[in-house]
C-alpha positions in Angstrom: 0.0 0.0 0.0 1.2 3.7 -0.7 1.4 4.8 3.0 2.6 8.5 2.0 -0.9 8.5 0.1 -2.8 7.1 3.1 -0.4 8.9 6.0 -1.8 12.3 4.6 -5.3 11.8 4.6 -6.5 13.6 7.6 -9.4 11.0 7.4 -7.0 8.3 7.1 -7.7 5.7 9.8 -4.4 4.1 9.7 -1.9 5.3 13.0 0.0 8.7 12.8 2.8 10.0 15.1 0.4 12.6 16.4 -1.8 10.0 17.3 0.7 7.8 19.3 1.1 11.0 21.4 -2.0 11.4 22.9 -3.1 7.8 22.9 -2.2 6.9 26.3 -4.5 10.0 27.6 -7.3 9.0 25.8 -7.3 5.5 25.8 -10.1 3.7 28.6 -8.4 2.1 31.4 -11.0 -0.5 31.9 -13.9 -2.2 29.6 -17.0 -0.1 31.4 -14.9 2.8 29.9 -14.7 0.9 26.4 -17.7 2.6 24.4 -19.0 0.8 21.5 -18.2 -2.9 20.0 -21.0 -3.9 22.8 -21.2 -7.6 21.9 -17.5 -8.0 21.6 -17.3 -7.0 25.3 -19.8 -8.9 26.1 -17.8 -11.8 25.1 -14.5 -11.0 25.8 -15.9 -10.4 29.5 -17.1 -14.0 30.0 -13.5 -15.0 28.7 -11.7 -12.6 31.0 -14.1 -13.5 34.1 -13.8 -17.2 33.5 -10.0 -17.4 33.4 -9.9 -15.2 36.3 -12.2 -17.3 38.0 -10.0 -20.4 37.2 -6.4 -18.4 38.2 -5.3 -19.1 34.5 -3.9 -17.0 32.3 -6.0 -15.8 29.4 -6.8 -17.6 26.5 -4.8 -16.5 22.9 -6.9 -13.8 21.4 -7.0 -12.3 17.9 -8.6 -9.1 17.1 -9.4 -8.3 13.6 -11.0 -5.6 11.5 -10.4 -2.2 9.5 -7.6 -0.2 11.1 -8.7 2.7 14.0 -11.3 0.7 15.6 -9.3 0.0 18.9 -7.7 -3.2 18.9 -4.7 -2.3 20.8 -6.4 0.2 23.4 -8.7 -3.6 24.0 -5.3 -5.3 24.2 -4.3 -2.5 27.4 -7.8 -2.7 28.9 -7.6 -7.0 28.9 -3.9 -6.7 30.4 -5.5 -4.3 32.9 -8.4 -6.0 33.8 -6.0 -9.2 34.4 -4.0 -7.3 36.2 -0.9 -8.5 34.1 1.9 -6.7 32.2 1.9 -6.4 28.3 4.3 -6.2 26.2 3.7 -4.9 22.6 5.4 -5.5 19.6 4.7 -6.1 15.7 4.9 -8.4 13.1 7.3 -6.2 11.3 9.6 -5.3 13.8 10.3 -9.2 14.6 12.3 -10.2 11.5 14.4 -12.9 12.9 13.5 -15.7 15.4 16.0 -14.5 18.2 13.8 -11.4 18.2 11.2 -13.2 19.2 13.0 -15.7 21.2 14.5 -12.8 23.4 10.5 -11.6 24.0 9.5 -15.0 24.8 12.4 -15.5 27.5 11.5 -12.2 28.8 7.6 -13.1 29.9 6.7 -14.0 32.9 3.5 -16.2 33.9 0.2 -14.6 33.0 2.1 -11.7 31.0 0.4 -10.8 27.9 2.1 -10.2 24.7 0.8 -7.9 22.1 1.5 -8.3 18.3 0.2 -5.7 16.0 0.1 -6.7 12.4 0.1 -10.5 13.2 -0.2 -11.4 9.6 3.0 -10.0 8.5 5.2 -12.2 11.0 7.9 -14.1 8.6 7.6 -18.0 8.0 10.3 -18.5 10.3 9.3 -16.8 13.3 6.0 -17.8 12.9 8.1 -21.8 13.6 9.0 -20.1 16.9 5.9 -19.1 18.0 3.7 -22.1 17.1 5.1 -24.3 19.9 5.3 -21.3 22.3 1.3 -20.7 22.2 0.5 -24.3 22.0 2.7 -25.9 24.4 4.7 -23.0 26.2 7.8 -23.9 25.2 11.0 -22.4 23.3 12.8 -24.5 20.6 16.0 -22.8 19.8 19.4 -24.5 18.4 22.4 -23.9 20.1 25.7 -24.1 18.0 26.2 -24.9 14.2 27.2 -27.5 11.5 27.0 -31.2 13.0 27.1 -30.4 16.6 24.1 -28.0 16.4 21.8 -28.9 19.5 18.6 -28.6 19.7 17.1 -26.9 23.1 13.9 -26.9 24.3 12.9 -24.1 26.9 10.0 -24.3 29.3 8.1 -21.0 29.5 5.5 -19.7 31.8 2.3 -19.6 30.6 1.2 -16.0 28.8 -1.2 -14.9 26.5 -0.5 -13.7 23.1 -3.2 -11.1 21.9 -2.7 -10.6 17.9 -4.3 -7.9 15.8 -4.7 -8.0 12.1 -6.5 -5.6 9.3 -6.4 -8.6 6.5 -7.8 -11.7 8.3 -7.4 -13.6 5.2 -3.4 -13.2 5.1 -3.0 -15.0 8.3 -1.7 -18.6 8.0 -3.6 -21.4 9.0 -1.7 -22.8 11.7 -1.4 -19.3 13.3 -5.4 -18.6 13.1 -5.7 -22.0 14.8 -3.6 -21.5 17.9 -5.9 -18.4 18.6 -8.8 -19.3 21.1 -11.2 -16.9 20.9 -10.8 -14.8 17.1 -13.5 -11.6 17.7 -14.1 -9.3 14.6 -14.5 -5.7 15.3 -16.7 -3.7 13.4 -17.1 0.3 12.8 -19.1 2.1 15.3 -22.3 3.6 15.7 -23.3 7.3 15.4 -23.7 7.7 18.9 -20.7 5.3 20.2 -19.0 8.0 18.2 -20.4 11.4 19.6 -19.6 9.5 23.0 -16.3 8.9 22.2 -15.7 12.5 20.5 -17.6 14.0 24.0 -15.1 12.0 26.5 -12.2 13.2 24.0 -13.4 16.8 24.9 -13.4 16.6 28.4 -10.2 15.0 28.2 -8.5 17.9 26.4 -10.0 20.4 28.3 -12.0 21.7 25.4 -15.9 22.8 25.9 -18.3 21.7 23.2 -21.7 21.6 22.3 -23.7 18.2 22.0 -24.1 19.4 18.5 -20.7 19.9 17.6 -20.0 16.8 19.2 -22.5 15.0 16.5 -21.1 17.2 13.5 -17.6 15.5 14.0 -19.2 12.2 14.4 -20.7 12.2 11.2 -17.9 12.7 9.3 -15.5 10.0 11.5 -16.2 7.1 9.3 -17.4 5.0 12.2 -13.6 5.1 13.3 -12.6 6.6 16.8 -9.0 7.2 15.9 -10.6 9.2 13.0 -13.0 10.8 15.2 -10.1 11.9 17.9 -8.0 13.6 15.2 -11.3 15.6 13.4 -11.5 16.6 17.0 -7.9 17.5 17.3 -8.2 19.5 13.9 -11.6 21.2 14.7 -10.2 22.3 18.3 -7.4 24.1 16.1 -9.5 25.9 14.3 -12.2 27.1 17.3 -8.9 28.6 19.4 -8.0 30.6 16.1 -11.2 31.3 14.0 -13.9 31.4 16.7 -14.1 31.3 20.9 -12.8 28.6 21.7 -15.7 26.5 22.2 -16.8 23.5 19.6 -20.1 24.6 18.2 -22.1 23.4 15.4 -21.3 26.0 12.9 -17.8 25.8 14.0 -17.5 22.4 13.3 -18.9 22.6 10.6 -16.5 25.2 9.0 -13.5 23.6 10.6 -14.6 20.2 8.5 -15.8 21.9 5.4 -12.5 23.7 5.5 -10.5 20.3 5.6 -12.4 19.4 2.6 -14.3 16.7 4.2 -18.3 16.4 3.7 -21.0 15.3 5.6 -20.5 11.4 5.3 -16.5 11.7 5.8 -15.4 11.2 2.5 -12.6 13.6 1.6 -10.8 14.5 -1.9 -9.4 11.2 -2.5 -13.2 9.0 -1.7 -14.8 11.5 -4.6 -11.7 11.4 -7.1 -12.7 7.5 -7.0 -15.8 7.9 -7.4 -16.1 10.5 -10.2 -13.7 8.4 -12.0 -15.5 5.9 -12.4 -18.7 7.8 -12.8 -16.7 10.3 -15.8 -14.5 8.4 -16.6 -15.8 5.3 -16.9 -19.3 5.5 -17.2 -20.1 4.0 -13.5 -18.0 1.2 -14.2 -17.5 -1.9 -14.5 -13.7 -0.7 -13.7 -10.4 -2.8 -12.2 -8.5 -1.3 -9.3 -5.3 -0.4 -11.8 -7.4 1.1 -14.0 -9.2 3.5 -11.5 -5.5 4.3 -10.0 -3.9 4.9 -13.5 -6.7 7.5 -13.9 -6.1 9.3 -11.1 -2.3 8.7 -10.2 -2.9 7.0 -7.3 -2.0 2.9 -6.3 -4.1 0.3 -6.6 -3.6 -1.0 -3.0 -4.2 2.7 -1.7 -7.8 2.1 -3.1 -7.9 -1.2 -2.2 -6.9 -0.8 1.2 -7.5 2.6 2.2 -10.6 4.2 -0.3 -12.6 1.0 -1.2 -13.9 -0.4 2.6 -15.6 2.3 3.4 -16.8 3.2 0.3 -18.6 -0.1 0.4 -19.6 0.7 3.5 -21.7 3.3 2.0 -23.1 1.5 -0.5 -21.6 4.1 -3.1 -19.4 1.1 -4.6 -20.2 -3.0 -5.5 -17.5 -5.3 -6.4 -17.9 -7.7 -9.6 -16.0 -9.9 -11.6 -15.9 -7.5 -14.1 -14.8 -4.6 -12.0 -16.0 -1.9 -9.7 -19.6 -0.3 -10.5 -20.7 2.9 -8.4 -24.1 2.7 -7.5 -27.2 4.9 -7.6 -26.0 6.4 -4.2 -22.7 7.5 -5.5 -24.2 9.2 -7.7 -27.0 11.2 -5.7 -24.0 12.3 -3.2 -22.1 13.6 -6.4 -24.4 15.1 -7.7 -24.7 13.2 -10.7 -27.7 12.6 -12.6 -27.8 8.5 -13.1 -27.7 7.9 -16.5 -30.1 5.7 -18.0 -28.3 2.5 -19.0 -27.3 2.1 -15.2 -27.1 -1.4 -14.6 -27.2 -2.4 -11.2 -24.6 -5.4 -9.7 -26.1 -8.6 -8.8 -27.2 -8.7 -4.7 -25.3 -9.8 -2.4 -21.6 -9.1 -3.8 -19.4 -9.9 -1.3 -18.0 -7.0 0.9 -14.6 -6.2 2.4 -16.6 -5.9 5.5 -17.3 -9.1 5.3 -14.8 -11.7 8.1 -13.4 -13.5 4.7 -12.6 -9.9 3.3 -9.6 -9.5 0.8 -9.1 -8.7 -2.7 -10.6 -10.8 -5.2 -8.2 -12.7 -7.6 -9.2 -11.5 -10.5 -9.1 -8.0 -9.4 -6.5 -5.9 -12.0 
């Protein structure tokens, strides 16, 4: 994926530096704190209760959705309500298996480890970790040539918690050694305006319920999204207006960033009218779409498409991508005539199975 194209995208819900900086003073503490994802608390509160009731450590757990919906501030609030240390760490940064050997010798019994980015852990150390969740133990090989030894090392029993965008890219065996796999899915209107209200408070900035709702609605269900529109729109109220998060000044502040009413910004309607101009509504591959508009094909895939689907502005095909009647109203656009519909039911990226298609361009 082209992260410079995605990294500045205000709307972008992948993680920024600016967010890191403030995500320990917003993130909840606890799962009563946790606002939104209700049935996925539900759950992982039976899990956490039960193993607490038994003095074990936690089951494996594997998080998995679109980025910005919270999968690491759940990781903190399940070490938290364990009472356990956690360690974080990600599938890129552990490239060889003494890496992840060093973690491993490093966690102590109950001690949760962390994994951001599960999918993209290399073959090798994936080798490593397999007998570590399973069995809690280390297999490393001491010395080379013909008097290479292997050594197995008892560990303490810990709980790995792993968090992936792309399901699907996770290898078999690694899915399998996770207990309990729980999807998360974008958030309601008023999960946001909750979320965007406690942000407030948090930064010491008054606003208006209806403020509060303005930035909601242009979040895309995403809190980390939500956080930083409230970030941008606090900006402008200390330098355009009082101070204080109104309606009209979040609504300028937003309009300002270029971002409308459903969150789509300049990159979501350069797709769209594409297609719709360019294309005739589609059917259109991914290259195709990204030649038109210099962009990558993964940065629509990955970063444009899901929510856009979401909508119900776009349907995936076969043949390509088609933009649907609603594309067209929020454009704009009179629908032309010869607008043929995609067959029901298409699958989604929102759906758990979601990746590209194979015989996407």
């Amino acid at each position: 994926m082209n992260d410079n194209a995605s990294s500045k995208r205000t709307i972008s819900p992948g993680k920024k530096r600016e967010d890191g900086r403030l995500a320990g003073l917003m993130r909840p503490q606890q799962l009563d704190d946790f606002t939104g994802q209700e049935r996925l608390k539900a759950n992982l509160t039976i899990l956490i209760e039960a193993a607490k009731a038994r003095q074990e450590s936690l089951d494996h757990v594997l998080f998995h959705g679109p980025p910005g919906l919270g999968k690491t501030t759940l990781a903190h609030v399940v070490a938290n309500e364990m009472n356990v240390n956690i360690r974080i760490t990600a599938g890129p940064a552990i490239e060889r298996t003494g890496d992840l050997a060093a973690i491993l010798t490093n966690m102590r019994a109950g001690d949760i480890l962390f994994i951001d980015e599960v999918h993209r852990l290399g073959r090798a150390v994936e080798e490593i970790l397999y007998p570590a969740m399973e069995d809690f133990v280390l297999d490393i090989v001491v010395g080379k040539g013909p008097g290479a030894k292997n050594v197995r090392l008892k560990l303490p029993k810990f709980t790995v918690i792993g968090a992936t965008t792309r399901l699907a890219l996770l290898t078999a065996p690694l899915r399998a050694r996770f207990g309990a796999l729980y999807r998360m899915d974008f958030y309601e209107q008023a999960a946001i305006e909750t979320i965007v209200t406690r942000g407030a408070g948090i930064l010491r900035v008054p606003i208006e319920a209806a403020g509060a709702t303005e930035i909601a609605l242009r979040s895309r269900g995403t809190p980390r999204v939500a956080l930083r529109l409230l970030r941008r729109v606090r900006d402008y109220a200390e330098v355009r207006a009082t101070g204080e998060i109104t309606e009209e000044t979040a609504v300028a502040a937003l309009d300002l960033l270029e971002i409308d009413n459903l969150g789509l910004d300049d990159l979501d309607r350069r797709v769209l009218r594409a297609i719709i101009e360019k294309f005739g509504g589609g059917p259109v591959g991914l290259d195709t779409i990204g030649a038109s508009i210099s962009e990558e094909s993964d940065t629509i895939m990955d970063v444009v498409e899901p929510y856009l689907l979401q909508l119900g502005f776009l349907e995936r095909t076969a043949r390509g991508r088609i933009a649907t009647p609603h594309a067209y109203a929020h454009l704009d656009v009179p629908l032309p005539q010869h607008h043929v519909p995609a067959k029901p039911n298409q699958p989604s990226l929102f759906a758990p199975s979601s990746e590209p298609d194979e015989d996407d361009e």
